[in-house]
C-alpha positions as CSV (number, residue, x, y, z in Angstrom):
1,X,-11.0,-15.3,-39.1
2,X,-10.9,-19.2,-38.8
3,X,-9.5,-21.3,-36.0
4,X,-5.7,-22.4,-36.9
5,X,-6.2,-25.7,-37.8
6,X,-2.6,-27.4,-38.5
7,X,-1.3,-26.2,-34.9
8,X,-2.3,-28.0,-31.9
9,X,-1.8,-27.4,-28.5
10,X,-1.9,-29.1,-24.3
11,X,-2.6,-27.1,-21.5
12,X,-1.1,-29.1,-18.3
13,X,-1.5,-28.3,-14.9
14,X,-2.0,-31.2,-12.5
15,X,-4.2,-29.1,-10.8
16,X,-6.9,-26.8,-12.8
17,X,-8.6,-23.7,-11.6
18,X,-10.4,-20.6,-13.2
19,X,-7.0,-19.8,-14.5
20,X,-6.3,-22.8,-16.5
21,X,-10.2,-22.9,-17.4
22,X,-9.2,-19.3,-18.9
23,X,-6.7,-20.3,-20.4
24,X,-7.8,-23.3,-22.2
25,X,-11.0,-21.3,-23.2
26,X,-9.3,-18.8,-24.5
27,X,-7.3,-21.1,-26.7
28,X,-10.0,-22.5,-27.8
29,X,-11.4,-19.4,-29.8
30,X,-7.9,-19.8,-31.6
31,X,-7.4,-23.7,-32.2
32,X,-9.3,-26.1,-33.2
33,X,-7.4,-28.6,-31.2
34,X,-6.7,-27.9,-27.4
35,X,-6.6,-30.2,-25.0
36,X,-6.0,-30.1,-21.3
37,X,-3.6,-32.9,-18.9
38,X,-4.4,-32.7,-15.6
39,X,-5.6,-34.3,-12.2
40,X,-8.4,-32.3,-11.6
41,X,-10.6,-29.4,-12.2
42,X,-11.8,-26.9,-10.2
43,X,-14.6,-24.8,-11.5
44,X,-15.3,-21.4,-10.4
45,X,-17.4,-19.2,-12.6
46,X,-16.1,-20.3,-16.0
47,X,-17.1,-23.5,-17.2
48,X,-14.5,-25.2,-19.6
49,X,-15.1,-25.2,-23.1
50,X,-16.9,-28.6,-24.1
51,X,-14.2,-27.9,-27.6
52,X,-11.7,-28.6,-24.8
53,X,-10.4,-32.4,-24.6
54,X,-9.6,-33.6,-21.0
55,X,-7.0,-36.1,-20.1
56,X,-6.9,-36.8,-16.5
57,X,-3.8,-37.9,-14.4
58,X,-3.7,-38.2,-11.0
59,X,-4.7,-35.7,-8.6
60,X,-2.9,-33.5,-6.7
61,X,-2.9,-34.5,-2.8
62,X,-2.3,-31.2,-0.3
63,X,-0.7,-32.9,2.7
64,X,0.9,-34.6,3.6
65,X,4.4,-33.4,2.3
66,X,5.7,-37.3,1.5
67,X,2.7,-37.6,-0.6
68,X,2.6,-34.4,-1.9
69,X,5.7,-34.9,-3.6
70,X,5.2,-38.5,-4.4
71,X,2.0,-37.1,-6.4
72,X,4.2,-34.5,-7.8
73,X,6.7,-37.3,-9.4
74,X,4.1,-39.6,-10.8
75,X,2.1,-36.7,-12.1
76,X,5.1,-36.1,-14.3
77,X,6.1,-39.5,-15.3
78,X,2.2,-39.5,-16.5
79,X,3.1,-36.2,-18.6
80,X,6.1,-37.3,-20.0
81,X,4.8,-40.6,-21.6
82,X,1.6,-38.4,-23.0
83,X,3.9,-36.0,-24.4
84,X,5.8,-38.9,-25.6
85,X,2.5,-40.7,-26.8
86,X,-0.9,-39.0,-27.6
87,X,0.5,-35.4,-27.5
88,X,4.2,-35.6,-29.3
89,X,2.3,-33.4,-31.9
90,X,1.5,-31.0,-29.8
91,X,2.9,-27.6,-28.8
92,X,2.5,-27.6,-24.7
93,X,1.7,-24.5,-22.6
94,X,2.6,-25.5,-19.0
95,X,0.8,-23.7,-16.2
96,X,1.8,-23.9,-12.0
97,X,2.1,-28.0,-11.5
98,X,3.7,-30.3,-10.1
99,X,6.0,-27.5,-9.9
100,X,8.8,-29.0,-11.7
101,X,7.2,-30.2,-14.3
102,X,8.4,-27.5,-16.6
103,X,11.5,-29.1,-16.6
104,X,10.0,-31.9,-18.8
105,X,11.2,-29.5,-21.9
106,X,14.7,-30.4,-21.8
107,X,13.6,-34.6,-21.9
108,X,10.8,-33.4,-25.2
109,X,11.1,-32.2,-28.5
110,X,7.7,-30.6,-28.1
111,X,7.4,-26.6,-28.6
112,X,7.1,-26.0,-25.0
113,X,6.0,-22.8,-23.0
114,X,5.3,-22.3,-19.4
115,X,3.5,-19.2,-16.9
116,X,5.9,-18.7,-14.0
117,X,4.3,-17.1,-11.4
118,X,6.0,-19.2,-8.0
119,X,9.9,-19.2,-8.4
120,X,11.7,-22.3,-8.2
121,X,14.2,-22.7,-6.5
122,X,14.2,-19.7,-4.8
123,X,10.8,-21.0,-2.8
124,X,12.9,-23.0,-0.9
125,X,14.7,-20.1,0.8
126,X,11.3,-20.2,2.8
127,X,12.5,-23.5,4.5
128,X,16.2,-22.5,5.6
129,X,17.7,-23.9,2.2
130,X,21.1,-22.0,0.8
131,X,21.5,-21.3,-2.6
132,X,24.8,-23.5,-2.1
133,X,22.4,-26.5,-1.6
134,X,22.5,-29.5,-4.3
135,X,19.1,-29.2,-5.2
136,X,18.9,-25.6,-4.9
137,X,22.4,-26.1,-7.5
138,X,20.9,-28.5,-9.7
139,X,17.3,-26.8,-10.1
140,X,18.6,-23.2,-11.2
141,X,21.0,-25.0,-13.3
142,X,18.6,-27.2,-14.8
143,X,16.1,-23.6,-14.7
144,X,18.9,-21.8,-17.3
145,X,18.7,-25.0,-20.0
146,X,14.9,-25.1,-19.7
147,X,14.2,-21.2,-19.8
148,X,16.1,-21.0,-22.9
149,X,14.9,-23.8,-24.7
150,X,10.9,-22.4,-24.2
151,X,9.3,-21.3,-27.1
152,X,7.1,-18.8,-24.9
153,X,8.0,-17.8,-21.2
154,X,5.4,-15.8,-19.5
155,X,5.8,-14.3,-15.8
156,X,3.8,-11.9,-14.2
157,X,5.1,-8.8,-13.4
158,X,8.2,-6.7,-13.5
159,X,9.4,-8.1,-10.0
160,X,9.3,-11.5,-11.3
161,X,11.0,-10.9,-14.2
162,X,13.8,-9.1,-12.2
163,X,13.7,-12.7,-10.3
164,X,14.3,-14.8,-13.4
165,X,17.3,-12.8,-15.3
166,X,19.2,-14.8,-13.0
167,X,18.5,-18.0,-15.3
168,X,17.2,-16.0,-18.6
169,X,17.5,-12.8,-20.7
170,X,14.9,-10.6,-19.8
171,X,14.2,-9.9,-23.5
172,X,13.0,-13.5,-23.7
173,X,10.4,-13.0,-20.9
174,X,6.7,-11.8,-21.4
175,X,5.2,-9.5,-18.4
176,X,1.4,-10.4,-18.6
177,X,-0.8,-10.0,-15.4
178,X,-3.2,-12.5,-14.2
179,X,-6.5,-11.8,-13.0
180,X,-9.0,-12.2,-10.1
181,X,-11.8,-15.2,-10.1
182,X,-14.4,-12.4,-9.7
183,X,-14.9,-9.7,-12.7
184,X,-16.9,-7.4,-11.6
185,X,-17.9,-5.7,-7.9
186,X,-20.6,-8.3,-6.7
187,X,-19.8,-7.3,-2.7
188,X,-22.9,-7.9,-1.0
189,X,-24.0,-5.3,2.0
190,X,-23.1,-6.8,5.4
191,X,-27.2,-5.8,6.5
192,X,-27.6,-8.9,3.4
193,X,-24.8,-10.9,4.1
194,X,-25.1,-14.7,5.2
195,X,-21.8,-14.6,6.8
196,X,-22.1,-11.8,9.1
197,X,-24.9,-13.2,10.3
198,X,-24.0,-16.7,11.3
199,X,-21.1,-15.8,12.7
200,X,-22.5,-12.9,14.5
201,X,-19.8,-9.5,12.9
202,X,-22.4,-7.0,13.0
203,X,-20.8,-3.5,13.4
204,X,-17.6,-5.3,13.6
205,X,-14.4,-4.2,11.5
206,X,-13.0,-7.2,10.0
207,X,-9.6,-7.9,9.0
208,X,-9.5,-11.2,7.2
209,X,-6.3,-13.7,5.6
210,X,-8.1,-16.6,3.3
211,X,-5.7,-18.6,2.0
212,X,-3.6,-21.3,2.9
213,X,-1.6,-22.2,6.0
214,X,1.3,-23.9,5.3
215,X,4.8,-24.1,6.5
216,X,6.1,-21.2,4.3
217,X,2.7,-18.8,5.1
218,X,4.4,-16.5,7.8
219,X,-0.1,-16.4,8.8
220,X,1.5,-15.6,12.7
221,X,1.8,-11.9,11.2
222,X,-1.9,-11.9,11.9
223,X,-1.3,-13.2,15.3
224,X,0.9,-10.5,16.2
225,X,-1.0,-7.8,14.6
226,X,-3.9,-8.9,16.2
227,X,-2.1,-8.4,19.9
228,X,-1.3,-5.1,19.1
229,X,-5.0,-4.8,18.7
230,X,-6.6,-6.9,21.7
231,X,-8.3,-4.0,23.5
232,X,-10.4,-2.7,20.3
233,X,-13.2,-4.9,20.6
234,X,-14.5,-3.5,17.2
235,X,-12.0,-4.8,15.3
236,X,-12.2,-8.7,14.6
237,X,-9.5,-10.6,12.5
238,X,-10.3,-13.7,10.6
239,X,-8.4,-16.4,9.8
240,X,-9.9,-18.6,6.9
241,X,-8.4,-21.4,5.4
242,X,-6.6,-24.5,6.2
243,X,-2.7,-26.5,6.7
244,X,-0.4,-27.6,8.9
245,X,0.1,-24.9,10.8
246,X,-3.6,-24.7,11.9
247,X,-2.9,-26.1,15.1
248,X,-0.3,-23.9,16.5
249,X,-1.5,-21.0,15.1
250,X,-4.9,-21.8,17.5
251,X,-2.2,-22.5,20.5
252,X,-0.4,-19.2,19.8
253,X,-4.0,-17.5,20.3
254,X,-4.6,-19.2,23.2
255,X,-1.8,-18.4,24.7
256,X,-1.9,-14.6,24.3
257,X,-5.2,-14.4,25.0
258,X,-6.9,-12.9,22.3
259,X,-10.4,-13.2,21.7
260,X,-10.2,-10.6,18.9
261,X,-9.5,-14.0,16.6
262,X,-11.4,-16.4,14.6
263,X,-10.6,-18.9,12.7
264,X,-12.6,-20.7,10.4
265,X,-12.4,-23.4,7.5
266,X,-11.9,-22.8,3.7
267,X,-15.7,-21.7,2.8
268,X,-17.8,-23.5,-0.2
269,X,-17.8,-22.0,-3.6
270,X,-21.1,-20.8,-2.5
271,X,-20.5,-18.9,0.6
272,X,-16.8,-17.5,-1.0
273,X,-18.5,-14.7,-2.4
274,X,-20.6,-14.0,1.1
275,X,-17.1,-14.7,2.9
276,X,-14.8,-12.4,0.7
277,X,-17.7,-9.6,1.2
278,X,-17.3,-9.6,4.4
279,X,-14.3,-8.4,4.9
280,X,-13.3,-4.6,5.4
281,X,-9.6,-4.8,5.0
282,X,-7.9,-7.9,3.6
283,X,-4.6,-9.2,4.5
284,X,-1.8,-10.7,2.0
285,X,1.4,-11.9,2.9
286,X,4.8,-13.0,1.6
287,X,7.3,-14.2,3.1
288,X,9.8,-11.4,2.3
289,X,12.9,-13.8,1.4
290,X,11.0,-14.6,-1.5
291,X,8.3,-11.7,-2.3
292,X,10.1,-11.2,-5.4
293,X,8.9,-14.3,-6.9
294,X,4.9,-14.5,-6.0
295,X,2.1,-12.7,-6.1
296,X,-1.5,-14.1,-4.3
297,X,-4.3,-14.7,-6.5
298,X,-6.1,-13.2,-3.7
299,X,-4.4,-10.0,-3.7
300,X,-6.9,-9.4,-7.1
301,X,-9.7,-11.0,-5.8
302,X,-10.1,-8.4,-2.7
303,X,-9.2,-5.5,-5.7
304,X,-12.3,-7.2,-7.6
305,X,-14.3,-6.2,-4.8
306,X,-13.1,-2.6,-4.0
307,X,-11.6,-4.2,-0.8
308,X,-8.3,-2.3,0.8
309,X,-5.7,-4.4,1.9
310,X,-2.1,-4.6,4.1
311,X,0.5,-6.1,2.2
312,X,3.3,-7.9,4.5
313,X,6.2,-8.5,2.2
314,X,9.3,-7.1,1.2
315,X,9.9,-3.9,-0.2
316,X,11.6,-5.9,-3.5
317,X,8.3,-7.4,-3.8
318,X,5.1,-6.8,-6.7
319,X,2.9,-5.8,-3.5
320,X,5.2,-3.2,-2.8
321,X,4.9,-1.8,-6.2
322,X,0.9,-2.2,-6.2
323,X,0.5,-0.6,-3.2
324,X,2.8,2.5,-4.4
325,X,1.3,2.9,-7.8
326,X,-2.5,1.8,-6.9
327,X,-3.1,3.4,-3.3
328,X,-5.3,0.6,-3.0
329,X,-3.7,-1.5,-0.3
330,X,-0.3,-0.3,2.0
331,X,2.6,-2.4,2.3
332,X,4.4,-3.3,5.4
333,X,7.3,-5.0,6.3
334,X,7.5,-8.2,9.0
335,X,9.4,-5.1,11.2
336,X,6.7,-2.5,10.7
337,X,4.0,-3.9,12.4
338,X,3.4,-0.8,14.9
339,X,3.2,0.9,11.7
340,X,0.3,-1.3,10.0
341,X,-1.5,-1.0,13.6
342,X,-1.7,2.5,13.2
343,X,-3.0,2.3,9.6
344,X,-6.0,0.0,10.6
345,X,-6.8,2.3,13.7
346,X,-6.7,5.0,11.0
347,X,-8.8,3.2,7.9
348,X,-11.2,1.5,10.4
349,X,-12.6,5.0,11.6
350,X,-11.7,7.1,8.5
351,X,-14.9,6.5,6.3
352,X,-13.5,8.7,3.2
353,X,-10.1,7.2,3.5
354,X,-11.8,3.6,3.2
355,X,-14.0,4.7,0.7
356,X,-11.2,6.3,-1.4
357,X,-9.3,3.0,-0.9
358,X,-11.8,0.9,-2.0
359,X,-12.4,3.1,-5.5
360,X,-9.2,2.6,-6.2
361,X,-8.9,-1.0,-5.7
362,X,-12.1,-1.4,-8.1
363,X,-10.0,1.0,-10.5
364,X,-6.9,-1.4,-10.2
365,X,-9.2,-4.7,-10.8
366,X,-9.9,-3.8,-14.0
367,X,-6.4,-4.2,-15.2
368,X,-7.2,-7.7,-14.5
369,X,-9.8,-9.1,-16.0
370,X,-10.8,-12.2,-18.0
371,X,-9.6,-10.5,-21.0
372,X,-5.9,-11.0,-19.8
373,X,-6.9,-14.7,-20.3
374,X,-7.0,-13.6,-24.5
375,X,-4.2,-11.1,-24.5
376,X,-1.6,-14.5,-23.2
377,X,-2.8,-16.4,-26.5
378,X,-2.3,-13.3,-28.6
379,X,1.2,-12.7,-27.4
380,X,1.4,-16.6,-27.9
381,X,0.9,-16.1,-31.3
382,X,2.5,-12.9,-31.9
383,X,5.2,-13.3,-34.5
């Protein structure tokens, strides 16, 4: 079967990971005419399709907020004038940011369709904001017009979609997972790891969060769990990553004491792999006012590599449900954390329960492969 040759179609995403690499990719095997907007590309695994035409904006800056959110405007002042301009021919499949730049439907007569996998508004409940709030008001209004004016609106997973029928039918919503930067189980044996040897884990149980540490990553849970476990010393928690709240999160270890914790910086694409093998038990948190509406990339990264894990979010949340349907992870809440003690006292000197655990979460990753990249574009197309 040839490429479809009189549709064309943008991918946008200010800024472009091994997701929107999938993505474009696997548009390309459909269309002979895909392009990508954004500010920059990260590369991890999958290279992107040289069939792929790259439009660059500018980038996306981290921190700090003023000029996150400057970025965020101008980024979609740049995609409104090429969706105006080089791309009004275009059908546009919008993908994470700036965040509202989904909006930019309801100001373009382009067939538009968006992935929703973080929950606007309702992320700002993380920062104290009420739904009576003007922007909170405006957004979920604005959310209602722009949701039912998409061509396709993809989320990814049933708690998600319970999230958004407050501003659209759920018969208009497509469930499709996502899936993990690693596709198959390449954990390398801590006696041939890189990692454990520089920084010195041999026969050391390691309980790890990589991620970012911003204001709305509740990364303290890790703190606190941590105390509870001060007088193992075979137990080590690792902190990897980097944001704001770095600092504090150092002083808040100080202060208790605990030399049970380590924190280090976001590792290379190199070492990731050597990094992610480490770990014995991951850690994954949401904050639970708004678990509903997010689920962590690396939540299927640690699956990829038969890793257990401790979910801290709510019990409205998709961790909640993957942890009752896969056995591959346990999920506690902010208020059970006597509870998620007692499970890694349990797991770290229970070889068949870790063992069992880990088989499952290999069993789980592959319901989210690459291949979920494809089956997107298919129900794209589906008539």
């Amino acid at each position: 079967m040839g490429k479809i040759k009189d549709r064309k179609i943008v991918v946008v995403n200010q800024a472009s990971n091994y997701l929107t690499v999938g993505f474009c990719n696997a548009f390309a095997d459909k269309f002979e005419s895909v392009s990508l907007v954004t500010g920059s590309i990260h590369i991890q695994g999958e290279e992107l399709s040289k069939n792929v035409t790259v439009t660059y904006i500018n980038k996306w800056v981290e921190r700090p907020a003023r000029k996150k959110f400057t970025s965020y405007v101008i980024a979609c002042l740049k995609i409104y004038w090429l969706l105006l301009t080089k791309y009004r021919k275009h059908e546009v499949f919008f993908v994470s940011i700036p965040p509202m730049g989904y909006l930019l439907n309801l100001l373009v007569s382009n067939r538009f369709s968006m992935v929703v996998w973080d929950v606007y508004p309702d992320v700002f409940k993380i920062t104290g904001m009420k739904e009576t709030h003007w922007m909170y008001k405006t957004w979920a209004s604005l959310n209602k017009k722009s949701f039912n004016k998409a061509f396709r609106l993809f989320t990814i997973g049933n708690k998600m979609a319970d999230l958004l029928e407050v501003y659209v039918s759920r018969k208009k919503l497509i469930i499709q997972p996502i899936w993990s930067i690693f596709q198959a189980n390449e954990r390398v044996v801590k006696e041939e790891n890189p990692f454990i040897k520089e920084h010195n884990l041999q026969n050391k149980f390691i309980i790890q969060y990589s991620g970012n540490i911003g204001l709305t990553h509740k990364v303290e849970v890790v703190v606190e769990i941590a105390e509870l476990l001060k007088d193992n010393p075979n137990i080590v928690f690792q902190i990897i990553g980097r944001g704001p709240r770095v600092p504090a999160l150092q002083k808040m270890v100080e202060e208790k004491n605990l030399p049970n914790c380590m924190f280090l910086p976001f590792q290379s694409d190199e070492m990731f792999p050597f990094s992610l093998s480490a770990a014995d038990l991951g850690i994954v948190i949401l904050d639970e006012l708004t678990s509903k509406g997010s689920v962590p990339s690396k939540s299927y990264n640690l699956m990829s590599y038969g890793i257990p894990s401790i979910y801290i979010a709510g019990e409205d949340s998709e961790l909640h449900d993957y942890a009752q349907n896969f056995n591959a992870a346990k999920c506690f809440t902010e208020r059970e954390l006597n509870k998620a003690k007692e499970f890694i006292l349990q797991i770290s000197t229970n070889e068949q329960q870790w063992n069992e655990m880990s088989n499952n979460a290999m069993n789980t990753s592959k319901l989210f492969r690459r291949d979920n990249a494809d089956k997107f574009v298919e129900l794209y197309l589906k008539e």
